[in-house]
Legacy VTK file of the C-alpha trace (Angstrom):
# vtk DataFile Version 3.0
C-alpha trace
ASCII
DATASET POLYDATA
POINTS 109 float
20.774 -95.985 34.599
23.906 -98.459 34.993
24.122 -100.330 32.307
26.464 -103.249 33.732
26.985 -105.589 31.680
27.301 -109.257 33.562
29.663 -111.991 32.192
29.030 -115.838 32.453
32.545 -115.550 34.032
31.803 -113.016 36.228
28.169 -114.535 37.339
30.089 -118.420 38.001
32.885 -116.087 39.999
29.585 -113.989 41.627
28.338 -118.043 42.356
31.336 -119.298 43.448
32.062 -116.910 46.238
28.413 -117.099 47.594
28.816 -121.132 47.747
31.884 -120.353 49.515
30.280 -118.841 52.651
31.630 -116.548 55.327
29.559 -113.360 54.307
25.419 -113.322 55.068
23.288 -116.411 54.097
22.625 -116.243 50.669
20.214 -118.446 48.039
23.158 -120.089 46.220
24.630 -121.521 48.948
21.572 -122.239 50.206
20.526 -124.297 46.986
24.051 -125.799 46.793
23.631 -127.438 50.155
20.545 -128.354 49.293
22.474 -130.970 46.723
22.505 -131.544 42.883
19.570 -132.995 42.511
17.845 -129.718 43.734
19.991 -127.525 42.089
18.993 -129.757 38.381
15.534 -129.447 40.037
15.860 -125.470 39.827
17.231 -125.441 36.401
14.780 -127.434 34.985
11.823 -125.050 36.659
13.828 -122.550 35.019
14.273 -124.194 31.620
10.000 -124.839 31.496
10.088 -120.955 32.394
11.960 -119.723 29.936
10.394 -121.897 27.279
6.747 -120.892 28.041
7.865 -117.186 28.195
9.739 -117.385 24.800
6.154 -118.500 22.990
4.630 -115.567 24.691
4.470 -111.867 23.944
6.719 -110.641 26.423
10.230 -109.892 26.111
10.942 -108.591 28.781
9.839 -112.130 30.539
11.921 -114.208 27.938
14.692 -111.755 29.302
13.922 -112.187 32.971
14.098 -115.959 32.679
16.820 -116.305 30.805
18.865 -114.687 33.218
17.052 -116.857 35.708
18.208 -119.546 33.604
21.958 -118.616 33.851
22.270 -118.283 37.161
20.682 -121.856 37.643
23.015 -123.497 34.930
25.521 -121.400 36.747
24.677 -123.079 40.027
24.135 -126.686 39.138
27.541 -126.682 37.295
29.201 -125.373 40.748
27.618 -127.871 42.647
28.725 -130.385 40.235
32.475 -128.566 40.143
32.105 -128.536 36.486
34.438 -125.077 35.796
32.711 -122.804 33.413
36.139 -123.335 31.099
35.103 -127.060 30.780
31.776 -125.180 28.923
33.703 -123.228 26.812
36.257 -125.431 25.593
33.304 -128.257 24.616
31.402 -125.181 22.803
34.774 -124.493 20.362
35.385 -127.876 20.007
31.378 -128.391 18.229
31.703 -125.041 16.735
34.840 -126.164 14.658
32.698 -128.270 12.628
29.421 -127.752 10.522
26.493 -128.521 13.370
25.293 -131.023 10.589
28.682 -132.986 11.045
28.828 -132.272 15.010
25.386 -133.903 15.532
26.661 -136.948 13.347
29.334 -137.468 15.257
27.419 -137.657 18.483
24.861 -139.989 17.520
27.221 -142.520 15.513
29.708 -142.730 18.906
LINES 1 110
109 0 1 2 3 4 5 6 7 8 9 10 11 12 13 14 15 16 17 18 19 20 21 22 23 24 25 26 27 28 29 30 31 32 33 34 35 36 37 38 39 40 41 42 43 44 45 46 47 48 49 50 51 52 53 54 55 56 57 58 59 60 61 62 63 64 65 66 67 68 69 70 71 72 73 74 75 76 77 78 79 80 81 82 83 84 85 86 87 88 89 90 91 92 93 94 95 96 97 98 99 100 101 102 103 104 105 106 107 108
């Protein structure tokens, strides 16, 4: 079995060039033409998805639609033009603090 492990980088660069065009029709671009409001649409089916699987007793579901998840974040945040760097650089700036004092900040601003 191939055991391929799949970056977030590599999955936005996987998104990316399907947006792009030029090879066969694909679902991304389809959904990114389709607008932002259809691509939050598909993340937020996605979220509900993953949320009802997680309380359940399969793992292999909670799995499944988390990568479904992903991809949609994925999407929505191309469609947006939100690079996946923009992600990671707000995730070390809360993670230098306590959560605790992160929250705090956010809610007093």
């Amino acid at each position: 079995m191939d055991d391929k492990r799949v970056t977030l980088d590599d999955l936005a660069s996987i998104v990316a060039d399907r947006a792009a065009g030029g090879g066969p029709p694909s679902y991304t671009r389809s959904l990114i033409e389709k607008g932002v409001a259809k691509c939050a649409q598909k993340l937020g089916e996605e979220a509900v998805e993953t949320a009802l699987a997680a309380v359940g007793a399969d793992t292999k579901a909670v799995v499944s639609e988390s990568a479904d998840l992903l991809y949609h974040l994925l999407v929505l945040l191309h469609a947006r033009g939100i690079p996946l760097e923009d992600i990671y650089a707000e995730l070390g700036r809360r993670t230098a603090r306590s959560g605790i004092e992160e929250k705090t900040s956010r809610s007093a601003g």
